[in-house]
VOKEBA-245184 format. One record per residue (C-alpha): residue number from 1; residue in one letter; x, y, z. Coordinates in nm, 3 decimals, decimal comma. Layout:
N
<num:NUM	residuo:a	x:X	y:Y	z:Z>
...
***
This chain:
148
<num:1	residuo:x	x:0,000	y:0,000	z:0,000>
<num:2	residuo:x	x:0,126	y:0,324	z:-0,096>
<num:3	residuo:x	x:0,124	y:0,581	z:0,197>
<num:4	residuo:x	x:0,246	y:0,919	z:0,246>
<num:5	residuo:x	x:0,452	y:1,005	z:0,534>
<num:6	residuo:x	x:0,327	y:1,286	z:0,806>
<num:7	residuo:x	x:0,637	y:1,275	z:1,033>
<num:8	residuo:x	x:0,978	y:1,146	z:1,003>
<num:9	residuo:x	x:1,002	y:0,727	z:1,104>
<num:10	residuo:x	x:1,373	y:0,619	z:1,174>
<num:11	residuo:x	x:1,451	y:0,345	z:0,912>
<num:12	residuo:x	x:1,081	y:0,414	z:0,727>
<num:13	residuo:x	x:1,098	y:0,777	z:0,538>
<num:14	residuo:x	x:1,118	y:1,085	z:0,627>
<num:15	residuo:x	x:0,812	y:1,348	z:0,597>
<num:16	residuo:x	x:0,618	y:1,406	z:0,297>
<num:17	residuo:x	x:0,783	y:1,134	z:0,144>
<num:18	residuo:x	x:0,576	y:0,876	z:-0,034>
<num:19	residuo:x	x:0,626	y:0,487	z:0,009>
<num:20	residuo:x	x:0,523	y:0,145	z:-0,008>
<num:21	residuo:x	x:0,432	y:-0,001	z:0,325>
<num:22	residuo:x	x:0,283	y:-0,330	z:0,369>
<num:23	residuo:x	x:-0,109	y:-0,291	z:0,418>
<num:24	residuo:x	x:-0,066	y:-0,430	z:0,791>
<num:25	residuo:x	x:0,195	y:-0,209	z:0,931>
<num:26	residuo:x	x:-0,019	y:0,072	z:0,779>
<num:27	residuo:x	x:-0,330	y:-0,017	z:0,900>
<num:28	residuo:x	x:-0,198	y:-0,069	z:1,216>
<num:29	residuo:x	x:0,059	y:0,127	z:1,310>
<num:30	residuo:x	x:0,111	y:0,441	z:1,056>
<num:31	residuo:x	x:-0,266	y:0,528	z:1,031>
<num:32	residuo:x	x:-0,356	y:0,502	z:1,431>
<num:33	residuo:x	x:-0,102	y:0,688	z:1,521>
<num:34	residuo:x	x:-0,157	y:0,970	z:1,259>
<num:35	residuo:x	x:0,189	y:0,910	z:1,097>
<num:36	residuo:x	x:0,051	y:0,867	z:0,724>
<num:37	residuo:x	x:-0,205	y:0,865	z:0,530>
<num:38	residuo:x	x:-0,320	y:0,705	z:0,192>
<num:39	residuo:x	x:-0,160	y:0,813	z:-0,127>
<num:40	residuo:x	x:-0,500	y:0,861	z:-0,304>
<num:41	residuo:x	x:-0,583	y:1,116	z:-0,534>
<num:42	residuo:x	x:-0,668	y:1,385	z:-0,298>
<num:43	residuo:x	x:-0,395	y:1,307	z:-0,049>
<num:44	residuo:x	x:-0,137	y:1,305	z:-0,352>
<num:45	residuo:x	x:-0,261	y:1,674	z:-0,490>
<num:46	residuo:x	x:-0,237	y:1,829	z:-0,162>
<num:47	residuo:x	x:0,123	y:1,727	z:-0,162>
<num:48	residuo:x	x:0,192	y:1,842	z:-0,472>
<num:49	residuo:x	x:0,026	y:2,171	z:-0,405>
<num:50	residuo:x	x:0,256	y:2,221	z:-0,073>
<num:51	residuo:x	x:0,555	y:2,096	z:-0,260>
<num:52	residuo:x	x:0,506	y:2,358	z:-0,518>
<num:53	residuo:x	x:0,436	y:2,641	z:-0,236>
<num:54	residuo:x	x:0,731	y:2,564	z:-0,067>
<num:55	residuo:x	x:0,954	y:2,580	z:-0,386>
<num:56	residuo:x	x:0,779	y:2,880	z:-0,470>
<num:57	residuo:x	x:0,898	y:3,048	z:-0,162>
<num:58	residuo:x	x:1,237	y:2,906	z:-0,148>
<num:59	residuo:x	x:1,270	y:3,060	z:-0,547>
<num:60	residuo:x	x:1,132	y:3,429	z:-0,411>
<num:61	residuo:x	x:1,350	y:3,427	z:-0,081>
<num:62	residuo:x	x:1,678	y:3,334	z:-0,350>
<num:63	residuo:x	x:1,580	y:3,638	z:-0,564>
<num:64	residuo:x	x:1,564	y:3,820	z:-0,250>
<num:65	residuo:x	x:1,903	y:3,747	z:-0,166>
<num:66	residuo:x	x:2,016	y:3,767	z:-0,480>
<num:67	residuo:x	x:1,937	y:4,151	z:-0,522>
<num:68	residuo:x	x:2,053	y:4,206	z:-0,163>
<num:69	residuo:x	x:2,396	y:4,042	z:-0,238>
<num:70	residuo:x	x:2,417	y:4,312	z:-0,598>
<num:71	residuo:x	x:2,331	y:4,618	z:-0,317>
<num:72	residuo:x	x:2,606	y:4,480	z:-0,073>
<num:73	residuo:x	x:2,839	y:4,415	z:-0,349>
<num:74	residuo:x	x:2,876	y:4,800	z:-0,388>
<num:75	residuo:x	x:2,957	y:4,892	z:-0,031>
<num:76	residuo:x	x:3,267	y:4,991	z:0,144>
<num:77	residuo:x	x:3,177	y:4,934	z:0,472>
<num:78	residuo:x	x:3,400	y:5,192	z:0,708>
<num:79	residuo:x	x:3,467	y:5,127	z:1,090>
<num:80	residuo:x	x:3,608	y:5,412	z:1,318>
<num:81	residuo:x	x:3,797	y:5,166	z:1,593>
<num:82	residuo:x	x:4,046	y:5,291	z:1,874>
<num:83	residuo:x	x:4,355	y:5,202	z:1,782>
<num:84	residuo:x	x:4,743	y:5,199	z:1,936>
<num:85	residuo:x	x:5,082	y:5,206	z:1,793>
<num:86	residuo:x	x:5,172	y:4,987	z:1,441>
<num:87	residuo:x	x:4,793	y:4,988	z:1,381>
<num:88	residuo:x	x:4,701	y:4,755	z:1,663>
<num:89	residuo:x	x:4,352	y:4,781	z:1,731>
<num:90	residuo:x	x:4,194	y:4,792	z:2,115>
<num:91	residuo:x	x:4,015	y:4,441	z:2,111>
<num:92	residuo:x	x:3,909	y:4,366	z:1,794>
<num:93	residuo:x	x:3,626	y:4,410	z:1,506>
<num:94	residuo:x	x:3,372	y:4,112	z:1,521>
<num:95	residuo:x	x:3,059	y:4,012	z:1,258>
<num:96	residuo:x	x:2,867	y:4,153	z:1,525>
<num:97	residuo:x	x:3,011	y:4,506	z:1,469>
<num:98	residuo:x	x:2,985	y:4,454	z:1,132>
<num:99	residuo:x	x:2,610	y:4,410	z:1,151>
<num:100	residuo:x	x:2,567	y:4,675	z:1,352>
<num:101	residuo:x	x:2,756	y:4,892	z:1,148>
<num:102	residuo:x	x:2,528	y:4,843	z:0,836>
<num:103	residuo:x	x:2,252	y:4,833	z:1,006>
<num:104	residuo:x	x:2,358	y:5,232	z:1,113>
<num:105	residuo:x	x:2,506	y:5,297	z:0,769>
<num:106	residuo:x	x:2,297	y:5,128	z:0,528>
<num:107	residuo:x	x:1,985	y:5,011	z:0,707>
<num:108	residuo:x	x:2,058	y:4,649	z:0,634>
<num:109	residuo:x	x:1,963	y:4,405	z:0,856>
<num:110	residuo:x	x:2,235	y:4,094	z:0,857>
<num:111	residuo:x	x:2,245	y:3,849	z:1,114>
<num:112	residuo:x	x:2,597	y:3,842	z:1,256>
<num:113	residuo:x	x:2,609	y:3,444	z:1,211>
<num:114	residuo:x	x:2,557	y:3,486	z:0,833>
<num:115	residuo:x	x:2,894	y:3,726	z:0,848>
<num:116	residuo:x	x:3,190	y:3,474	z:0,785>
<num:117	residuo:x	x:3,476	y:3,595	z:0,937>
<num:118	residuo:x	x:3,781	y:3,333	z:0,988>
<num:119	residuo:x	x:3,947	y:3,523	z:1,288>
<num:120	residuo:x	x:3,854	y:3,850	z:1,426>
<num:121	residuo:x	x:3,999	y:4,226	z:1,306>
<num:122	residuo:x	x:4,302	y:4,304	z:1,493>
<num:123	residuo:x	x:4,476	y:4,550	z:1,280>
<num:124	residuo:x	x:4,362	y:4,862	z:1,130>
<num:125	residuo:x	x:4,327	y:4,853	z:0,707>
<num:126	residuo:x	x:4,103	y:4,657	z:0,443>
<num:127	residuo:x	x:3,946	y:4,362	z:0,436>
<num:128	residuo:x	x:3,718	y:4,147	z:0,207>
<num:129	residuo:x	x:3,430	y:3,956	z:0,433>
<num:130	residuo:x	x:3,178	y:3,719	z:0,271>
<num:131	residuo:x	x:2,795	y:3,712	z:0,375>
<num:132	residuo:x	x:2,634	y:3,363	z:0,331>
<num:133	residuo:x	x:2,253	y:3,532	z:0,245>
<num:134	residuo:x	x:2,093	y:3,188	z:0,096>
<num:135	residuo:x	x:2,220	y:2,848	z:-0,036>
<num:136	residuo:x	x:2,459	y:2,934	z:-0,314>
<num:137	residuo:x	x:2,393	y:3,331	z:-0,267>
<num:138	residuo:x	x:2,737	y:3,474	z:-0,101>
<num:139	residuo:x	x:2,758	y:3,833	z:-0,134>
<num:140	residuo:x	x:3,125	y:4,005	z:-0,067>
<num:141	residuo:x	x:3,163	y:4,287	z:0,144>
<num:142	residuo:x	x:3,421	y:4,565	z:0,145>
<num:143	residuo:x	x:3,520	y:4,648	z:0,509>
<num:144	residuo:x	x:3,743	y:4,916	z:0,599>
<num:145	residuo:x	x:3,878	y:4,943	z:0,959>
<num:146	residuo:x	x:4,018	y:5,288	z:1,042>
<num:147	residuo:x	x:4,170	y:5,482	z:1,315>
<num:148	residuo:x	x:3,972	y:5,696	z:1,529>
***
C-alpha cells in the first residue's frame, strides 16, 4: 500500500515522502497513530500543491538574496575603531560590529552568524568579508577598519 509520510520514522521515510508499506503495518501502526495517510488522489494533490508552495517560496527568498547580495556588493563598509601604535587595534572588530555597522550605515539588517569571518579584526586597514545570504547566494563585502 502506498502511503504518504506525516512525520519522520527512523529506518521508514522521512516526511512528505511517499512509500510502499505493507497494508498491515499501515493499518496498524502508521494510520492510528496519525503518521501517514493514503496516497489517493486527494492526499497526492495536496502534496503536490505544498511541494510547489514551498519551492515557490524558497525561489522568491533566493531572488531576494540575490538583489541584496548586488546592493552589498557596492559597499565599502568603514569602521572608526580605537587604535594603538603599528595599527594595533583595542580588542578587535567582530561580525557583530559589522552588523551593527550596516545596520547604522545602510539600514541592512544581517544576522551576525551569516557574516563569515575566519578570525577577528586586529589590525587597522582593508578587508574582504563574505555574507552567506541563501544556499549558493554569497555576497562580498568591502570592510574598511580605520583609526579613530
Amino acid at each position: 500500500m502506498k502511503v504518504i509520510l506525516l512525520d519522520n520514522i527512523k529506518g521508514v521515510g522521512k516526511k512528505d515522502e511517499v512509500i510502499n508499506a505493507s497494508d498491515g503495518y499501515a493499518r496498524n501502526y502508521l494510520f492510528p497513530k496519525k503518521l501517514a495517510v493514503e496516497a489517493n488522489n486527494e492526499n497526492m494533490a495536496k502534496l503536490n500543491n505544498k511541494k510547489e508552495a514551498a519551492s515557490y517560496k524558497k525561489d522568491v527568498e533566493k531572488q531576494k538574496a540575490e538583489e541584496l547580495a548586488k546592493k552589498i556588493k557596492g559597499i565599502m563598509l568603514k569602521i572608526k575603531v580605537k587604535a594603538g601604535e603599528n595599527g594595533k587595534i583595542f580588542g578587535g572588530v567582530t561580525s557583530k560590529e559589522i552588523s551593527e555597522n550596516l545596520q547604522q550605515q545602510y539600514n541592512m539588517a544581517i544576522d551576525k552568524k551569516k557574516i563569515e569571518l575566519k578570525e577577528t579584526i586586529k589590525t587597522l586597514g582593508s578587508f574582504n568579508v563574505s555574507i552567506k545570504l541563501f544556499e549558493g547566494v554569497i555576497a562580498g563585502l568591502k570592510v574598511e577598519v580605520i583609526s579613530e
